[in-house]
BAKEVEX-176686 format. One record per residue: residue number from 1; chain; x, y, z of N, C-alpha, C in turn. Coordinates in Angstrom, 3 decimals. Each point is the difference from the previous one (the first is absolute). Layout:
N
[NUM; "A"; [X; Y; Z]; [X; Y; Z]; [X; Y; Z]],
...
END
This chain:
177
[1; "A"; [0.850; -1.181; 0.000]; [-0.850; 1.181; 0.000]; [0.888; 1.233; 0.000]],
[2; "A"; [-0.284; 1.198; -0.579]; [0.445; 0.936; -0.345]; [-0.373; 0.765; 0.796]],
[3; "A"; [0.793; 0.813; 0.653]; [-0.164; 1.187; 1.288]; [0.467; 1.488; -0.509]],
[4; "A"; [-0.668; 0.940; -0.215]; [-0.104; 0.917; -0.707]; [0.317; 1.448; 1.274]],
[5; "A"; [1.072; 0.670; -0.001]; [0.302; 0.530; 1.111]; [-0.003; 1.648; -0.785]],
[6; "A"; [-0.857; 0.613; 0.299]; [-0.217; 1.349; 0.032]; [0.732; 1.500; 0.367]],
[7; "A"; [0.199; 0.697; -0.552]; [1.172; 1.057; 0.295]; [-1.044; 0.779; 1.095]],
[8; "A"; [0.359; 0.461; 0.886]; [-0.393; 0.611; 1.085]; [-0.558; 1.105; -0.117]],
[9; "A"; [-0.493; 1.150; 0.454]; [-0.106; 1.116; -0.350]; [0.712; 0.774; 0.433]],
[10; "A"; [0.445; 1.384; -0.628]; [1.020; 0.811; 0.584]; [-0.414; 0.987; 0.946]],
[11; "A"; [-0.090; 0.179; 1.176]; [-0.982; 0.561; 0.677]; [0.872; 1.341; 0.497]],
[12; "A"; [-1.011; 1.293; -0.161]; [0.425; 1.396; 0.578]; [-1.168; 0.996; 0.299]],
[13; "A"; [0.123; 0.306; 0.630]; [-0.238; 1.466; 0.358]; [0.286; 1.276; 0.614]],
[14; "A"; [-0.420; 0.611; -0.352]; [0.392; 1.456; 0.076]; [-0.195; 0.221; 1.866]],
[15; "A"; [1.172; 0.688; 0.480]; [-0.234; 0.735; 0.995]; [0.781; 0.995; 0.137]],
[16; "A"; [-0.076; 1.004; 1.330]; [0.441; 1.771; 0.324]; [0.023; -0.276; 1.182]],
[17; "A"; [0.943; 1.097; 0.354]; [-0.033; 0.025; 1.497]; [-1.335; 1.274; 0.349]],
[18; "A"; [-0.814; -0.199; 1.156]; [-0.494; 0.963; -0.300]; [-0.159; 1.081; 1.210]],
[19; "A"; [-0.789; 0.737; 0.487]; [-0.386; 0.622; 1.165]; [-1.220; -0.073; 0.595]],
[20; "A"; [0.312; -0.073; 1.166]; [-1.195; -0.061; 1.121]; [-1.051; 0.278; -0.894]],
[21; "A"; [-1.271; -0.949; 0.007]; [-1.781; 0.781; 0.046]; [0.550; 0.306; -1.544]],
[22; "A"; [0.947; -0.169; -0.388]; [-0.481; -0.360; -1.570]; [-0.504; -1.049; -1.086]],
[23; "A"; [-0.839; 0.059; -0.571]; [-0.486; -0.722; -0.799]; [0.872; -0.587; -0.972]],
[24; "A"; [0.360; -1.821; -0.073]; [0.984; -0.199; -0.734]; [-0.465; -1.672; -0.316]],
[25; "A"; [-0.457; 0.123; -1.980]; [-0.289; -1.327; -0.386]; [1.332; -0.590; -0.782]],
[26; "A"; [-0.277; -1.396; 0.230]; [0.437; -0.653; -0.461]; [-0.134; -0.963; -0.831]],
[27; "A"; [0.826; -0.075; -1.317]; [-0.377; -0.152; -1.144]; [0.664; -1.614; -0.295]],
[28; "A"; [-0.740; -1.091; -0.506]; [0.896; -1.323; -0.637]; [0.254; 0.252; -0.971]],
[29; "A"; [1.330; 0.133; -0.611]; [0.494; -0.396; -1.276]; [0.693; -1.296; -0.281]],
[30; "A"; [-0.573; -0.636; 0.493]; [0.500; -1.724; -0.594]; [-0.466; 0.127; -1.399]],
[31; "A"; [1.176; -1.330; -0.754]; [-0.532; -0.596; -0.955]; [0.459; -1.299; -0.187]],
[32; "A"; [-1.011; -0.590; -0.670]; [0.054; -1.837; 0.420]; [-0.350; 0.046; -1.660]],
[33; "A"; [0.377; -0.811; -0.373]; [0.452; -0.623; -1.406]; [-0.808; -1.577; -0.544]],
[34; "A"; [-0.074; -0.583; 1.326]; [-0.250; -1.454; -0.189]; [-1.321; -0.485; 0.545]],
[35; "A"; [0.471; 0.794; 1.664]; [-1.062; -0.693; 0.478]; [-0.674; 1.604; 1.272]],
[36; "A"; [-1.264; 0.027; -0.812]; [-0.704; 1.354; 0.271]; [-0.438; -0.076; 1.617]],
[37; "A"; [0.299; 1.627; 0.254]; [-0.162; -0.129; 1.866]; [-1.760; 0.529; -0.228]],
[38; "A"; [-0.368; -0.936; 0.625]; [-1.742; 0.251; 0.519]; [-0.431; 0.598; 1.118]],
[39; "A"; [1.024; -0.043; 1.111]; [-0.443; 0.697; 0.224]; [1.058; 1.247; 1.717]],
[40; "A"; [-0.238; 0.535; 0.652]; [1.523; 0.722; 0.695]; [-0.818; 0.709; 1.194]],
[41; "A"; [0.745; -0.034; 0.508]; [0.192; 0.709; 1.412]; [1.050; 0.386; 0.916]],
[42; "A"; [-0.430; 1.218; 0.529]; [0.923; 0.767; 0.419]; [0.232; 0.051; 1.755]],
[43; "A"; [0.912; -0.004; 0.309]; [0.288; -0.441; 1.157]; [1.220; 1.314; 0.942]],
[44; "A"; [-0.296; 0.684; 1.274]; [0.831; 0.574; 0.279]; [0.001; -0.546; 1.770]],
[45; "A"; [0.974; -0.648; 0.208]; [1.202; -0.638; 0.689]; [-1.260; -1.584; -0.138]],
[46; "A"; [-0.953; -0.509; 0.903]; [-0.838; -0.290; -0.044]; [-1.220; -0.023; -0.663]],
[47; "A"; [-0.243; 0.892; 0.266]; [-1.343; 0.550; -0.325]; [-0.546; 0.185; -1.724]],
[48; "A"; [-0.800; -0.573; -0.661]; [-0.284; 0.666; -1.397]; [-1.025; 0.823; 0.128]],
[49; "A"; [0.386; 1.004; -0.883]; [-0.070; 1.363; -0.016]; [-0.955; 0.347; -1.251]],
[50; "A"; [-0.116; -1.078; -1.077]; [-0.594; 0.066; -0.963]; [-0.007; -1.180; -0.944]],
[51; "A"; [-0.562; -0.149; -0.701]; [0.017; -1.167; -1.634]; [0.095; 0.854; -1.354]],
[52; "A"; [0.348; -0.630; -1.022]; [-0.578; 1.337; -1.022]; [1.555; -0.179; -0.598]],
[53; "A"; [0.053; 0.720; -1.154]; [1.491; 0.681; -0.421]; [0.122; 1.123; 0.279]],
[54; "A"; [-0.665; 0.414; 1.053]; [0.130; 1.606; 0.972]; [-0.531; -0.122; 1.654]],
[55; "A"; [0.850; 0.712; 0.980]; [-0.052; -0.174; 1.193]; [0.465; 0.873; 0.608]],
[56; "A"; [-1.233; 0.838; 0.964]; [0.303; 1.365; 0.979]; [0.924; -0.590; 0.669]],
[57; "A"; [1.154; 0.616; 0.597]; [0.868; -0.524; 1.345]; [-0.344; 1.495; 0.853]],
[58; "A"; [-0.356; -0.776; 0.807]; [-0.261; 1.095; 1.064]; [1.628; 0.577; 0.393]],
[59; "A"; [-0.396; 1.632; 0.275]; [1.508; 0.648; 0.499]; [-0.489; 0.908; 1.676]],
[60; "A"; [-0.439; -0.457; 0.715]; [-0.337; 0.679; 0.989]; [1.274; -0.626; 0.429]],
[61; "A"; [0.899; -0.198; 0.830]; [0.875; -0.277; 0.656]; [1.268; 0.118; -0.783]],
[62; "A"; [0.906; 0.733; 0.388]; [1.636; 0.032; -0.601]; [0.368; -1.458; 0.671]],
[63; "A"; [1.140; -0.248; -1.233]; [0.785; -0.659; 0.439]; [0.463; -1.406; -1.026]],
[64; "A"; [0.636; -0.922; 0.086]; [0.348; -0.831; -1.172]; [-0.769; -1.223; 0.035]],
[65; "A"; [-0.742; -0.172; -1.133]; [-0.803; -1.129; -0.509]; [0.357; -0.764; -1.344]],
[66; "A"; [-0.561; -1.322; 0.466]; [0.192; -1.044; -0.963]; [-1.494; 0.004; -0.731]],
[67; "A"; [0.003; 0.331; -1.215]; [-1.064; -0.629; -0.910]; [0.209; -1.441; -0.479]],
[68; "A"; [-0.996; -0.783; -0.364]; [0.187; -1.098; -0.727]; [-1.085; -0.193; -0.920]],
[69; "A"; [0.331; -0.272; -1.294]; [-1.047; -0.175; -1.734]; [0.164; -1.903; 0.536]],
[70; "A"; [-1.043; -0.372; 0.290]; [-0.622; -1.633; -0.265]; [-0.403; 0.003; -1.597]],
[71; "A"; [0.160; -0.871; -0.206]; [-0.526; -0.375; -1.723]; [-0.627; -1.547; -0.121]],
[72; "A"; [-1.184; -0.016; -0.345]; [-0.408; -1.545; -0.554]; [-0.104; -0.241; -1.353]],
[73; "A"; [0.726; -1.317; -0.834]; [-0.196; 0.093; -1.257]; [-0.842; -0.948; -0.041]],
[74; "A"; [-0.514; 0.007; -1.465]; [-0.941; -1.086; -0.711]; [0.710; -1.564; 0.377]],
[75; "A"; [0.837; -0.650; 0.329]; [0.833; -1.070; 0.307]; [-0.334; -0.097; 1.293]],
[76; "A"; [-0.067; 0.635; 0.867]; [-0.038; -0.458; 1.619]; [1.158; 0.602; 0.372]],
[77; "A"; [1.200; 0.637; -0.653]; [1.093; 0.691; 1.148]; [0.020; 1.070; 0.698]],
[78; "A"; [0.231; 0.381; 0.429]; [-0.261; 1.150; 1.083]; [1.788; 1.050; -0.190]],
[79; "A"; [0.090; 0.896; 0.188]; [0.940; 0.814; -0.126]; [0.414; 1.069; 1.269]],
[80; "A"; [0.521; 0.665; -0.065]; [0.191; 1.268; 0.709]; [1.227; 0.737; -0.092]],
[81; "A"; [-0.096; 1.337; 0.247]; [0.996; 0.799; -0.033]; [-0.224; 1.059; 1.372]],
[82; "A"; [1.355; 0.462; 0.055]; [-0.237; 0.526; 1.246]; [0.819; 1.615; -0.383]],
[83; "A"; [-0.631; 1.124; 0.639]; [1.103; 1.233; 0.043]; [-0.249; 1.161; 0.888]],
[84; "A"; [1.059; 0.445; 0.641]; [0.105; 0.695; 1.024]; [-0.449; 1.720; -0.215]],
[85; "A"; [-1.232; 0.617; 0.652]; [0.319; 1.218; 0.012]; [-0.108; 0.582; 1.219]],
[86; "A"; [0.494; 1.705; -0.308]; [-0.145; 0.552; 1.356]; [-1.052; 1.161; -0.121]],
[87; "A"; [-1.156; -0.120; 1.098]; [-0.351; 1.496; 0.140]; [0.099; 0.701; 1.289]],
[88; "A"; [0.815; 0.723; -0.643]; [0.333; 1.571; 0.620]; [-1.313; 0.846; 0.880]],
[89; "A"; [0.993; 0.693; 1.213]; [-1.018; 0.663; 0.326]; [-0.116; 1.370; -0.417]],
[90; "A"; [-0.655; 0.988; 0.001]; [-0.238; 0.966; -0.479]; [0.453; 1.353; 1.069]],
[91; "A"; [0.194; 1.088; -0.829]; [0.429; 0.963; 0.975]; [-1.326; 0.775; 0.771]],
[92; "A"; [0.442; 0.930; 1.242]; [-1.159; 0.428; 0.544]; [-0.060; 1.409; -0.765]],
[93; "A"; [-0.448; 0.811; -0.428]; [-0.419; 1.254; -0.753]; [-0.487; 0.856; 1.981]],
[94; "A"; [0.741; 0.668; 0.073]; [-0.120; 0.983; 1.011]; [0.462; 1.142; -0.282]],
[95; "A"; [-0.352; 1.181; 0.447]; [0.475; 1.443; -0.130]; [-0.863; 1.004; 0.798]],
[96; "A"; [0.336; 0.863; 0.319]; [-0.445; 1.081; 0.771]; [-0.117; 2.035; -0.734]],
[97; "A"; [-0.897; 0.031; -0.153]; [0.196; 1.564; -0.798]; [-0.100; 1.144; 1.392]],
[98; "A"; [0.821; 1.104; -0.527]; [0.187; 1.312; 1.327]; [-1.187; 0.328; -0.007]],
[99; "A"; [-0.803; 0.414; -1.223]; [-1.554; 0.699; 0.155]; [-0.541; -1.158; -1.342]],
[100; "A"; [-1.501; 0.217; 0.464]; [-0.894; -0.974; -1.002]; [-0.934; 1.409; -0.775]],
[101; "A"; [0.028; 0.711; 0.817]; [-1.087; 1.513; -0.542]; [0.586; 1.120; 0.237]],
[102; "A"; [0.006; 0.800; -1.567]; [0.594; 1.267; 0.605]; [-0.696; 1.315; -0.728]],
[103; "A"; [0.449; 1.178; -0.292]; [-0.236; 0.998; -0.976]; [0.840; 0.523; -1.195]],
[104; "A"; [-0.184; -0.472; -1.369]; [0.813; -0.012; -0.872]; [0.906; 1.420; 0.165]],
[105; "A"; [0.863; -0.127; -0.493]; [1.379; -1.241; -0.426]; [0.825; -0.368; 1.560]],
[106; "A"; [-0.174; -1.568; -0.033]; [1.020; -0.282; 1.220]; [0.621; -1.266; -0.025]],
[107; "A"; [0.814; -0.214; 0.282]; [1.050; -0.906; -0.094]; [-0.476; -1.322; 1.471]],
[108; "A"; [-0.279; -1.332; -0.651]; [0.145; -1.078; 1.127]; [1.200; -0.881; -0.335]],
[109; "A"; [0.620; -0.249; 1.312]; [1.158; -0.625; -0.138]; [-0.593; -1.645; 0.343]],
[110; "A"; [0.612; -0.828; -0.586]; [-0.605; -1.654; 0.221]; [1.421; -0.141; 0.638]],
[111; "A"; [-0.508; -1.121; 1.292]; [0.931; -0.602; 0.479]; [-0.120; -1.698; -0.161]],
[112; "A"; [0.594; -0.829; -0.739]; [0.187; -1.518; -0.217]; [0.061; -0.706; 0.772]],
[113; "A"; [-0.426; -1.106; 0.802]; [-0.181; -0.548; 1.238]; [-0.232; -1.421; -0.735]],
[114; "A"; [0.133; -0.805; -1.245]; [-0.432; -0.238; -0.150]; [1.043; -1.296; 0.036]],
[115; "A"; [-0.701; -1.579; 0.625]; [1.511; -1.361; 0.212]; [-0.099; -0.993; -1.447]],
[116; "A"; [1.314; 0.125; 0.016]; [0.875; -1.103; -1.037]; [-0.795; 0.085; -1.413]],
[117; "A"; [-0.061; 1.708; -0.336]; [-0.165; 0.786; -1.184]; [1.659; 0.388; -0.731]],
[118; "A"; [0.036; -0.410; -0.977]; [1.517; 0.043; -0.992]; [-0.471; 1.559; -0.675]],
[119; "A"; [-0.788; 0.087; -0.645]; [-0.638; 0.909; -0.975]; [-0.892; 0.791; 0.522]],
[120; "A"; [-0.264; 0.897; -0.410]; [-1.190; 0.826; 0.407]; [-0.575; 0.882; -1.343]],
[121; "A"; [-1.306; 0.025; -0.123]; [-0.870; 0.718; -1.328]; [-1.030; 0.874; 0.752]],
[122; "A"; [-0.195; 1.358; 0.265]; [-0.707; 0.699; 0.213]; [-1.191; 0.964; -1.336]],
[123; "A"; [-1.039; -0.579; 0.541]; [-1.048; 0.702; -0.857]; [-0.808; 0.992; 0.668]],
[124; "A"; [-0.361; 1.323; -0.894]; [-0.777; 0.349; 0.079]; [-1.558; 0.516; -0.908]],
[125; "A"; [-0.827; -0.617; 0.974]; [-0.813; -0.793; -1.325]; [0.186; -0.901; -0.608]],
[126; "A"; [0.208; -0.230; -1.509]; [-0.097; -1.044; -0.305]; [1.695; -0.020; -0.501]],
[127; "A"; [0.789; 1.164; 0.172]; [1.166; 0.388; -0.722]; [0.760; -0.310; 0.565]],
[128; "A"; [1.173; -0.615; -0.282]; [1.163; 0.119; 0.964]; [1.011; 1.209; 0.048]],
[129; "A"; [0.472; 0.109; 1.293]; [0.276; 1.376; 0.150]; [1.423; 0.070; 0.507]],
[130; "A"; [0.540; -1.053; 0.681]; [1.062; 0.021; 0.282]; [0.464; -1.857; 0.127]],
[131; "A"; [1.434; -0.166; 0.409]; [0.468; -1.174; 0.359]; [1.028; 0.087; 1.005]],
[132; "A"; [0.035; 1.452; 0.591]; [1.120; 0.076; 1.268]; [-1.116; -0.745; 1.259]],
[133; "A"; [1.034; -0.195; 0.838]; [-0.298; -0.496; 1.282]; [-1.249; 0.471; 0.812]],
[134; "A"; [0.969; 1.658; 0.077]; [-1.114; 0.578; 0.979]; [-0.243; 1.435; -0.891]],
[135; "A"; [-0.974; 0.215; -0.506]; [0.092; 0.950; -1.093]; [-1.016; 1.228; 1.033]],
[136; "A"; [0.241; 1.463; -0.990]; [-0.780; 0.956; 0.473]; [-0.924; 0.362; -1.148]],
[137; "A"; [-1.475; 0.037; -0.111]; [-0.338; 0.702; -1.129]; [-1.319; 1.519; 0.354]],
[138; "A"; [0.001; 0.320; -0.796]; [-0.547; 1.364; -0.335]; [-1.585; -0.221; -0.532]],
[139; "A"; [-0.835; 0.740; 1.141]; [-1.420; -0.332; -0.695]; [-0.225; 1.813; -0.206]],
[140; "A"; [0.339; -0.025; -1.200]; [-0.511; 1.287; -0.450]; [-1.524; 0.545; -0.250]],
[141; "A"; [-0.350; -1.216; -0.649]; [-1.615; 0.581; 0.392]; [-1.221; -0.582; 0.513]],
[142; "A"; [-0.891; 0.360; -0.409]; [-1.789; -0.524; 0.873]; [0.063; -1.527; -0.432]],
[143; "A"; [-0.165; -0.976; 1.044]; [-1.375; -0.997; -0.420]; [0.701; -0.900; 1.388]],
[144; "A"; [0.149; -1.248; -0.293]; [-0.367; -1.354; 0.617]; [1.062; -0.976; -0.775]],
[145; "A"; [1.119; -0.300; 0.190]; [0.767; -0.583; -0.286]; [0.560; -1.305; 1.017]],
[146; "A"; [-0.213; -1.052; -1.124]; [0.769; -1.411; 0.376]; [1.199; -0.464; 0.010]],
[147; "A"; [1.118; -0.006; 1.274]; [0.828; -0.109; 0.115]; [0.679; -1.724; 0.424]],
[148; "A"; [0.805; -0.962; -0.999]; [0.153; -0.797; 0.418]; [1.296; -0.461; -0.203]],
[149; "A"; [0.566; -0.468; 1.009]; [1.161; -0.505; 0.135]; [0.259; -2.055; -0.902]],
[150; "A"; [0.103; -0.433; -0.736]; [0.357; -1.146; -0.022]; [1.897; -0.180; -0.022]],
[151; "A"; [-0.157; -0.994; 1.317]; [1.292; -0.597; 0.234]; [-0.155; -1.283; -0.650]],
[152; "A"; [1.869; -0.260; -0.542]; [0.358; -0.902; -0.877]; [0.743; -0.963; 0.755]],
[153; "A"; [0.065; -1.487; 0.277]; [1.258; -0.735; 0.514]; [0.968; -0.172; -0.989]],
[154; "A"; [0.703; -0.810; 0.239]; [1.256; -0.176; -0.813]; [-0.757; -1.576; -0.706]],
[155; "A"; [-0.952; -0.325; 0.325]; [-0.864; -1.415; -0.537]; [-0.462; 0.730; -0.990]],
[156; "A"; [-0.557; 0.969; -0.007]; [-0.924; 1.114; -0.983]; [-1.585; -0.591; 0.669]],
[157; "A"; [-0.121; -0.296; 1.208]; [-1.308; 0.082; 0.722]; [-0.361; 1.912; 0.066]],
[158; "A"; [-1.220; 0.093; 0.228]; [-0.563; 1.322; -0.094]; [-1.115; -0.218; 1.237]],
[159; "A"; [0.442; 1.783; 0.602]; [-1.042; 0.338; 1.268]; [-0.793; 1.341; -0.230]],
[160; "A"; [-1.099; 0.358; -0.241]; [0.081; 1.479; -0.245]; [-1.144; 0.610; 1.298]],
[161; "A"; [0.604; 0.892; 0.213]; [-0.786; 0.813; 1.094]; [-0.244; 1.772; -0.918]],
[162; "A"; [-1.354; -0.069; 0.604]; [-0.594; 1.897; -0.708]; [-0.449; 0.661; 1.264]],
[163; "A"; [-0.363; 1.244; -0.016]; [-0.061; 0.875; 1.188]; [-0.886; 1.007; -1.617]],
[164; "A"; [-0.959; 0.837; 0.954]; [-0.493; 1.473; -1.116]; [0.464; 0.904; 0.520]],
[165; "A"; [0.440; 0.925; -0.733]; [0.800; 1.677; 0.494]; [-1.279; 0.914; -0.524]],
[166; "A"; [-0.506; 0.907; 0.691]; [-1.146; 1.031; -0.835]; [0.707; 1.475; 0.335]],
[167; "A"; [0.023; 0.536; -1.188]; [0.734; 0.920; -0.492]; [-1.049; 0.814; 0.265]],
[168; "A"; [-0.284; 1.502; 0.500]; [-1.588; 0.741; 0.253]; [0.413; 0.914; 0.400]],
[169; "A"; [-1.222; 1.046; -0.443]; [0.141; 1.320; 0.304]; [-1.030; -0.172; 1.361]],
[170; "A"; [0.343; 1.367; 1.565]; [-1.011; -0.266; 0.653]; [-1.284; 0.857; -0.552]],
[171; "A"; [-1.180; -0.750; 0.375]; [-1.299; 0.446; -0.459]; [-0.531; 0.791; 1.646]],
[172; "A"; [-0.166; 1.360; -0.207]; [-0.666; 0.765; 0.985]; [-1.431; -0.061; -0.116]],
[173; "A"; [-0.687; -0.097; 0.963]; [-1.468; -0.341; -0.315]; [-0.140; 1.377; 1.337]],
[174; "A"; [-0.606; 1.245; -0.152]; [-0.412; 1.151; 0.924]; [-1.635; -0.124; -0.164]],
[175; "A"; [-0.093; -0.183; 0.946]; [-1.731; 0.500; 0.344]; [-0.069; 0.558; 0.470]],
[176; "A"; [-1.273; 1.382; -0.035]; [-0.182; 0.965; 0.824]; [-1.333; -0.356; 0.287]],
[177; "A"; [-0.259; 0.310; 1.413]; [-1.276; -0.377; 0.025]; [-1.128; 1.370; 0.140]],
END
């Protein structure tokens, strides 16, 4: 009798390291030639996490994890691959402004408070306005402005904290009675 032995499948997928509370799928790129995988599951240390040729891995917790791709083919063999990622924790976005309200034109100085931030991107509004540390800016005129700090790690995790500054003239209201 003739025993007919099948080339395996080449099994991969895609992974990233990622950051805390980020959303991060994972993709099978196997390919099997001979003998077709029917069907997979996804496994992180224990636990499966999903089936499918796609699978949420949860990132609430930093720190280093083992994924594992299970594979079943049309034959009865079973497979697996295994690969290591890390997620990172994220920086805290803190800062403190001298004044939040003033009477145009006046200068608030930001002070950075913010832990295990590499980078820093300051917006105001929707603009970015600076990338120093602790920057000073100028509200020259009227309204209601959104001020936000996003801190960068050296992972490229992101924290962003906003505060509103209102720029105003005072309004005298005299009644005589």
């Amino acid at each position: 009798k003739m025993i007919r032995v099948l080339a395996q499948p080449v099994l991969s997928f895609d992974t990233f390291d990622a950051c805390e509370n980020e959303e991060m799928t994972l993709t099978d790129l196997s390919t099997s030639f001979e003998d077709a995988i029917i069907s997979r599951s996804w496994r992180l240390g224990n636990e499966v996490i999903g089936t499918g040729t796609k699978a949420l891995l949860p990132t609430s917790n930093p720190g280093e994890y083992t994924v594992t791709l299970d594979v079943h083919t049309t034959s009865g063999c079973n497979y697996s691959q295994e690969k290591s990622i890390t997620v990172f924790p994220p920086p805290v976005s803190n800062f403190m402004a001298s004044i939040d309200f003033g009477i145009p034109p006046f200068v608030v100085s930001f002070d950075n408070i913010s832990e295990n931030g590499q980078t820093f991107h300051w917006f105001i509004d929707d603009s970015l306005a600076s990338t120093s540390e602790n920057p000073n800016f100028n509200f020259g005129m009227e309204g209601s402005f959104d001020v936000s700090l996003v801190a960068i790690s050296e992972n490229d995790c992101k924290d962003t904290l906003s505060i509103e500054v209102i720029s105003a003239q005072p309004q005298i209201d005299l009644t005589i009675d």
